[in-house]
C-alpha positions in Angstrom: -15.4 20.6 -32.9 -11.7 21.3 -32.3 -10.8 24.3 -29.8 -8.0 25.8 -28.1 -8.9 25.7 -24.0 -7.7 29.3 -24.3 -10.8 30.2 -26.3 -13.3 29.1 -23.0 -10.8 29.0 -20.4 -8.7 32.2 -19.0 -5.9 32.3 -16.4 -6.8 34.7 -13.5 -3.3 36.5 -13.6 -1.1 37.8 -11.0 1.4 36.0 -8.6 2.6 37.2 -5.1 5.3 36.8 -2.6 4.7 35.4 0.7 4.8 38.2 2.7 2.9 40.5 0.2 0.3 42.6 1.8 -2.1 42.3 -0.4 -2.3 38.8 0.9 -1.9 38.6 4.2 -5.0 36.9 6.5 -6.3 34.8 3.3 -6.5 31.6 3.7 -4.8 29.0 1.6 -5.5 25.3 -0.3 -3.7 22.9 1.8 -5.0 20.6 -0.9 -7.6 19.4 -3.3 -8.2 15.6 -3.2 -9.0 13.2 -6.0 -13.0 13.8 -5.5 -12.4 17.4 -6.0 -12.6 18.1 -2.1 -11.0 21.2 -1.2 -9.0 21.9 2.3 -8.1 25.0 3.8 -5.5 26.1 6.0 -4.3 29.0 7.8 -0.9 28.2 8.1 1.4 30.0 5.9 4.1 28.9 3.3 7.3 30.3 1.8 6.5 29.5 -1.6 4.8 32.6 -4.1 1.2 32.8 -4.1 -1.6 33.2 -6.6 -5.4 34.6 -5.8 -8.6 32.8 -6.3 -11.8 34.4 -6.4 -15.1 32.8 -6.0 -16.1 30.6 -9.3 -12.8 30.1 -10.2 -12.0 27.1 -11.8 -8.4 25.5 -9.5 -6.4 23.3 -10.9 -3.6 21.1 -9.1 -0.5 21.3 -11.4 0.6 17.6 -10.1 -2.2 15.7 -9.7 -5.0 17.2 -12.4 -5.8 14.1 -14.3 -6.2 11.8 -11.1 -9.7 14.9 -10.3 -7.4 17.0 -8.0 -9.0 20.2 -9.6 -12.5 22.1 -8.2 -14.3 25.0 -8.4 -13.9 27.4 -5.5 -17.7 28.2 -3.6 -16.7 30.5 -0.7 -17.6 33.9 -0.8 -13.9 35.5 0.9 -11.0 35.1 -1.7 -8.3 32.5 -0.8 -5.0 31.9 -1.7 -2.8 28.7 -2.9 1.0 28.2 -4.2 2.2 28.3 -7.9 1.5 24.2 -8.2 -1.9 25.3 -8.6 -3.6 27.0 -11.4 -6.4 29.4 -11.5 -9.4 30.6 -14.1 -12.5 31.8 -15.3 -14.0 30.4 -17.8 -16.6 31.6 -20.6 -20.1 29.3 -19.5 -21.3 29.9 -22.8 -18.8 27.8 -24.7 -18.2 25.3 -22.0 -20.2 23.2 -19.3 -17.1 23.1 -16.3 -18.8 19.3 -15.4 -17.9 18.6 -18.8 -14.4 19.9 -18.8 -13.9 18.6 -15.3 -14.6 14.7 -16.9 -12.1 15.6 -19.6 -9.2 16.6 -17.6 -9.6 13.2 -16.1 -10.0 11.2 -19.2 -7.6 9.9 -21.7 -8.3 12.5 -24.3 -6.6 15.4 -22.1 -3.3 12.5 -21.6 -3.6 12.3 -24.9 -3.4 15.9 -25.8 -0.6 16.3 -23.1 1.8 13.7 -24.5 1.4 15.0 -28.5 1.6 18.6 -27.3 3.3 19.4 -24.1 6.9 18.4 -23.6 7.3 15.6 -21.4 3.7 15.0 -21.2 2.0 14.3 -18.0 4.7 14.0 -16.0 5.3 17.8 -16.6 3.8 19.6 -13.3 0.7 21.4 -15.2 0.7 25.0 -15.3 -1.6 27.4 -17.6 1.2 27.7 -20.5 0.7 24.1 -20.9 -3.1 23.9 -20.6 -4.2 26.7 -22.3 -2.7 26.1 -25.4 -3.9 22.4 -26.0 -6.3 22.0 -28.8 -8.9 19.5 -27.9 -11.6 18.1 -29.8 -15.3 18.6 -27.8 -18.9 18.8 -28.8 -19.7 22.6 -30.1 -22.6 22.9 -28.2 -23.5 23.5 -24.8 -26.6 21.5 -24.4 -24.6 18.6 -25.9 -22.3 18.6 -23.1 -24.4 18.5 -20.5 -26.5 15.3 -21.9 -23.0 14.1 -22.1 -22.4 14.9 -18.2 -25.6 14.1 -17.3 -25.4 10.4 -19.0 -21.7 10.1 -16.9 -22.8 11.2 -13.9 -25.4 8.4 -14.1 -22.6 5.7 -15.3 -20.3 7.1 -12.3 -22.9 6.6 -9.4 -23.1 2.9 -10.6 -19.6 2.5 -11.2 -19.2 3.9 -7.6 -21.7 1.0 -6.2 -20.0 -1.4 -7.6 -16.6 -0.4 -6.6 -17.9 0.1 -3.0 -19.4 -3.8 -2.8 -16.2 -4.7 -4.3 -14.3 -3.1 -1.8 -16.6 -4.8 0.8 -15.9 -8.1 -1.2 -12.0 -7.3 -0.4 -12.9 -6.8 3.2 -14.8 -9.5 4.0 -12.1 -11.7 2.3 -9.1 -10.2 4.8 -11.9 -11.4 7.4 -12.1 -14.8 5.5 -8.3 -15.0 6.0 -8.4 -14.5 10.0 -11.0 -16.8 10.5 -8.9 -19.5 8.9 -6.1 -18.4 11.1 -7.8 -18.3 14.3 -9.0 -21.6 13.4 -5.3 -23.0 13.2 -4.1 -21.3 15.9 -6.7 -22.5 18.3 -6.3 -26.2 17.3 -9.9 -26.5 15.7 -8.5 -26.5 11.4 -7.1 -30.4 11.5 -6.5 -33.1 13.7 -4.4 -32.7 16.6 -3.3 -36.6 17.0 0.4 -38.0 16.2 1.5 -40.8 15.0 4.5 -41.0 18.3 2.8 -39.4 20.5 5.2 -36.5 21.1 3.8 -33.2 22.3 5.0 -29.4 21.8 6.7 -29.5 25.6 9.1 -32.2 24.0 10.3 -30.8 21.1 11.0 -27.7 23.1 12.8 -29.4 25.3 14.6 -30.9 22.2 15.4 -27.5 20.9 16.5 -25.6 24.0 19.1 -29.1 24.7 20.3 -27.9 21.1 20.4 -24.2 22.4 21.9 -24.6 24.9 24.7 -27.1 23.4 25.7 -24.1 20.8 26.0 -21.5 23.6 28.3 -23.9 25.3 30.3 -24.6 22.4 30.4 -20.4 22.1 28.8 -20.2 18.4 25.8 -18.4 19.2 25.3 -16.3 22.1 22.7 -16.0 24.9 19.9 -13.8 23.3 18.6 -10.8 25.6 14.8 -10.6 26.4 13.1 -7.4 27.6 12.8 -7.4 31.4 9.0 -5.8 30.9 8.4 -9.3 29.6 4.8 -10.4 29.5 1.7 -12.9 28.2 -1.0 -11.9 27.0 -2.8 -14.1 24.9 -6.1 -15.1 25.3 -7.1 -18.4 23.3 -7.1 -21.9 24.5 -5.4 -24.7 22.0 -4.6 -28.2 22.8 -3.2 -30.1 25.4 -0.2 -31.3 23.3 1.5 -28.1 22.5 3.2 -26.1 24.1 4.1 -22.3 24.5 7.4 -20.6 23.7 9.3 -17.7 23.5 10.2 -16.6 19.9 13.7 -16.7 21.6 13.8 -21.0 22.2 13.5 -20.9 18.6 14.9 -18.6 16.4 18.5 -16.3 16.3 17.2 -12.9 16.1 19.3 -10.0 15.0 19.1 -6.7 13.1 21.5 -4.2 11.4 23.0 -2.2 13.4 22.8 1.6 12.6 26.6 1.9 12.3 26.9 -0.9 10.3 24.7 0.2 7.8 26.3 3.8 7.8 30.3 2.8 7.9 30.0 -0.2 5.7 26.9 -0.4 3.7 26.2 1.6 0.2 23.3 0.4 -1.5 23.1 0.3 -5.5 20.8 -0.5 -8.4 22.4 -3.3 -9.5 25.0 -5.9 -8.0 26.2 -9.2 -6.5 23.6 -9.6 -3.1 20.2 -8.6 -3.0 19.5 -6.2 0.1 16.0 -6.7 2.3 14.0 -3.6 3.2 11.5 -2.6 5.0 9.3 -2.5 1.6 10.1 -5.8 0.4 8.5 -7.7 3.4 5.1 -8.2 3.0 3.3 -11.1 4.6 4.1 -13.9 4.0 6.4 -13.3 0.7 8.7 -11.0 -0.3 8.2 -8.3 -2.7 11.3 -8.5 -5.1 10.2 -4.8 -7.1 13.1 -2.1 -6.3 15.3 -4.1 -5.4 19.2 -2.8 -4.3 22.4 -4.8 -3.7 25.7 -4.9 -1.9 28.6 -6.1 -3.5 29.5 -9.7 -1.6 33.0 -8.0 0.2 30.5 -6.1 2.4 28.5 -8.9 2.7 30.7 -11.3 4.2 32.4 -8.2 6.2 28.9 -7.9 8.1 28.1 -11.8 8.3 26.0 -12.0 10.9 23.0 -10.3 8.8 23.4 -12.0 6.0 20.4 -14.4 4.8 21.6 -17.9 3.5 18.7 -20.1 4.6 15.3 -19.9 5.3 14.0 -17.9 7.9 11.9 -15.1 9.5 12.0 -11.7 8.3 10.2 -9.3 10.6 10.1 -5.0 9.9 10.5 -3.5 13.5 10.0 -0.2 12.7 8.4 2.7 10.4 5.9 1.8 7.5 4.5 -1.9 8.0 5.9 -2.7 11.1 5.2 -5.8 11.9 4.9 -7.3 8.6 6.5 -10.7 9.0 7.8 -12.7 5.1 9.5 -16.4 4.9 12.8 -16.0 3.4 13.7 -18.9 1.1 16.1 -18.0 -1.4 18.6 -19.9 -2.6 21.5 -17.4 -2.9 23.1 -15.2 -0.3 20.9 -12.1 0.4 21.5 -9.8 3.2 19.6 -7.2 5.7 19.3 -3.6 5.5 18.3 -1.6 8.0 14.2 -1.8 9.4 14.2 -5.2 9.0 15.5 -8.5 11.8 15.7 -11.5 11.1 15.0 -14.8 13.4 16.9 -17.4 11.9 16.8 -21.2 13.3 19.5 -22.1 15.0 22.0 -25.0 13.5 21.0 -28.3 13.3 17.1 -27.0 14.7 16.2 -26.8 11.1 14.5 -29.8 10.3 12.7 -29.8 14.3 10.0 -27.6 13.0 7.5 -25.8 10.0 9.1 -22.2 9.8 6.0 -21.3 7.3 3.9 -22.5 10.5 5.7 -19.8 12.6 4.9 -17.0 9.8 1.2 -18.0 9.6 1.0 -17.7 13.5 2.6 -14.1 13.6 0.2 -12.5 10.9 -3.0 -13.8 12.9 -5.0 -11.8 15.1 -3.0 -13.4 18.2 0.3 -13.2 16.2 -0.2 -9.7 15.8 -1.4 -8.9 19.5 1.9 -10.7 20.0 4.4 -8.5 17.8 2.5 -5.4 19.5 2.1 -5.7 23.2 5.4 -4.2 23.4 5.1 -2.1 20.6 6.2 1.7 21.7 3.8 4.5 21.2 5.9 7.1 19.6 5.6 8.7 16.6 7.4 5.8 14.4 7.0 3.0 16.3 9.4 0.8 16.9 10.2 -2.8 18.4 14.0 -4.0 19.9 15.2 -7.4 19.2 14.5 -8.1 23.4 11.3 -7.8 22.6 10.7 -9.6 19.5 12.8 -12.3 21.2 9.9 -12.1 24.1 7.2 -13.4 21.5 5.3 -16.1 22.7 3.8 -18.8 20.2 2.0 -21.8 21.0 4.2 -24.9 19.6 2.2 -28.1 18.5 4.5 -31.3 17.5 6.2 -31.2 13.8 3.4 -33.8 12.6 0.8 -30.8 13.6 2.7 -27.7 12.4 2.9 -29.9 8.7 -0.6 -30.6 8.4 -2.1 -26.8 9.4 0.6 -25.2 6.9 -0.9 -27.7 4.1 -4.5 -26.8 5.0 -3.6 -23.2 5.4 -1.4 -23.1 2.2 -5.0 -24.7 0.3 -7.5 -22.1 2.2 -4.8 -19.2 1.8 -4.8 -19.5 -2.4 -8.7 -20.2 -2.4 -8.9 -16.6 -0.7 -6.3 -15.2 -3.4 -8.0 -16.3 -6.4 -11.3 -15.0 -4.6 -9.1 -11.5 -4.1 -7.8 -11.5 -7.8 -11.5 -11.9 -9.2 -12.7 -9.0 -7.5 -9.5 -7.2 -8.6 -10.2 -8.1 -11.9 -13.7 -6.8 -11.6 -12.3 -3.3 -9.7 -9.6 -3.0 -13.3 -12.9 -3.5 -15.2 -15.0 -1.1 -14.0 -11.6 1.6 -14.2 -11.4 0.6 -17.7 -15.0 0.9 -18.7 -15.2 4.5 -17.4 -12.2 5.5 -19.2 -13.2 3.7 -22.2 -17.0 5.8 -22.0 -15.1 9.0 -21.3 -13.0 8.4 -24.8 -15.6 7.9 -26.7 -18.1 10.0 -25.1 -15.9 13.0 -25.1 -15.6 12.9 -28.7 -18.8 14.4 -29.0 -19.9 12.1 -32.1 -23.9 11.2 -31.9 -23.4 7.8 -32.3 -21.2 7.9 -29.2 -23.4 9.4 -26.9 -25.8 6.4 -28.0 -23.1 4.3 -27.3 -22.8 5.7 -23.6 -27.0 5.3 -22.4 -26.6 1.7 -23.9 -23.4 0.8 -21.1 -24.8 2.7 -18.6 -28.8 0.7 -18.9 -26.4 -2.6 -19.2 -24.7 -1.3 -15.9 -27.3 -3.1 -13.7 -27.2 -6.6 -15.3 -23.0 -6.2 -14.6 -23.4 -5.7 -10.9 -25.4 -8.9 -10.4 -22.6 -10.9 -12.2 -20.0 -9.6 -9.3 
């Protein structure tokens, strides 16, 4: 049967200012989540108001087809801002658990993108609902078998999605293991074919060091004077510890570099490194912006032209820590240092090794001891430089980044399986909803058959 929403579903009119009297002491919807949780708050906002009255139906003008919508319980009448809609509906023509499935399938998209203007990305108010014509089953006590046979196909949907969640935790743990292994000496063999041991090729690089300062083309590189150890792990006798410092240039943007010099564009001649596109171990190239290669030269110093370290020292994944190994000139932006081996080092030792040590459980503890507690926290190049890493010989560092390299892609093809099954079981629910929300017979058949064939799915994950 084919309706207009307007013929089940009414808008609870009126719309007041802030400060209106009428109002005042109500509290109002902070939010509705995607399970249809609602939260309440007291604080008050400078944005015009509308009423909702117990059993109205609320629905989130931005979010509605993700499940941000619910229908309001408490007995005292609340408020909420004009990005939320509110109404009664007529529980003779329509089952709200019904409706509440078909805002959140691909029927109600559907009907959005033929009939609204701009489709779902339009912020959903009742002059866009309303009018929709939608095709649902006539009666009543067909929508609710419907509901009832979802409901049932949700809740195993839901345990599945929550072992396959597990599966993606237990993997992460999968991960460590591996790298704790490494770290501690116990993944391959520690024996070389010359004999040389991690304090000698630190004694090799700091000669090299300390031959560049000399010769004035790096300079001395400050550590924090709060500098401590803290890890807690034994590995073998032939390595060595180190300060990230012996090892690597490390540098950063500075802020008035980035603000005199830097304007970043959609498209151009060097790629620019943020903060988003360092994820462990590789870089994220989505949203990319760019310099032009004037500015790029002009602020040398953080450009990237071989590989390296890139590290995010402040704001959203701090800590993440990516290998940068890009052919062309690239260059920093701001949120994200680099540590950079110094000239003629290169070839002393396995940079991937580094970048597998610093997103372990030590690395980590390493990256954070000096982490400050604020409300972005943030680490200075002193103290990134103040990083200690145990150093085994070359030989060593080459053989754990091949075994890690092989365990690292067993756990990502063990990760995209149960991402694969997670898309799946999205799919299947949307697919059910389709066709289910039709409100054809042969359908609702159609819907008890996947949901008894549920059970034998879960034991293939």
């Amino acid at each position: 049967m084919k309706v207009k929403i307007s013929d089940f579903l009414q808008e609870r009119k009126g719309r007041y200012k802030p400060k209106d009297q009428s109002i005042q002491g109500l509290k109002r919807i902070e939010k509705i989540d995607f399970s249809g949780q609602i939260y309440l708050s007291e604080k008050p906002s400078n944005t015009d108001m509308i009423l909702v009255k117990k059993g109205d139906l609320v629905i989130s003008g931005i979010n509605v087809e993700k499940g941000a919508m619910c229908v309001y319980e408490g007995e005292e009448d609340i408020t909420a801002t004009i990005h939320y809609s509110s109404y009664t509906y007529n529980d003779k023509k329509i089952d709200l658990n019904f409706f509440k499935y078909f805002l959140k399938s691909p029927n109600f998209v559907s009907a959005l993108k033929e009939q609204v203007p701009g489709g779902i990305k339009t912020e959903i108010k009742p002059k866009h609902v309303l009018p929709l014509e939608i095709s649902i089953p006539k009666n009543i006590s067909d929508q609710i078998i419907i509901v009832e046979r979802l409901d049932e196909l949700n809740e195993q949907l839901n345990s599945s999605n929550s072992e396959l969640i597990h599966q993606l935790y237990l993997i992460s743990q999968l991960r460590q293991a591996f790298l704790r292994e490494a770290m501690q000496g116990a993944l391959v063999s520690n024996e070389t074919s010359d004999g040389k041991t991690g304090a000698d090729l630190l004694e090799e690089i700091k000669k090299e060091k300390e031959q560049l300062i000399k010769d004035k083309k790096i300079k001395k590189g400050k550590l924090t004077k709060n500098s401590k150890q803290i890890m807690e792990f034994s590995f073998p006798n032939n390595w060595q510890i180190s300060k990230l410092d012996d090892l690597f240039f490390v540098t950063k943007l500075a802020g008035f570099e980035y603000s005199d010099h830097m304007q970043l564009k959609n498209s151009g001649e060097v790629p620019v490194i943020r903060a988003q596109n360092v994820r462990n171990l590789e870089l994220n190239k989505n949203n990319l912006l760019f310099i032009d290669l004037e500015t790029s030269i002009l602020l040398d110093r953080c450009s990237l032209k071989k590989e390296c370290l890139l590290i995010t020292f402040i704001g959203a994944g701090i800590g993440d820590v990516a290998t940068f190994k890009e052919k062309e000139r690239w260059h920093l932006a701001p949120n994200v240092a680099k540590a950079e081996p110094f000239a003629g080092v290169e070839f002393m030792y396995n940079i991937k090794y580094f970048n597998y040590f610093l997103i372990s459980s030590y690395g980590k503890s390493e990256i954070s001891k000096h982490m400050k507690a604020t409300a972005q926290p943030s680490l200075s190049m002193e103290t990134i430089r103040d990083i200690d890493i145990p150093l085994p010989p070359l030989e060593i560092q080459n053989r754990m980044v091949a075994k890690l390299d092989e365990l690292m892609q067993y756990c990502d093809a063990l990760e995209a399986s149960v991402k694969e099954s997670q898309n799946y079981n999205a799919q299947l629910l949307q697919q059910v909803l389709r066709e289910a929300l039709e409100g054809k017979e042969e359908k609702t058949e159609a819907l008890a058959l996947v949901a008894e064939d549920m059970p034998n799915y879960q034991k293939t994950i």
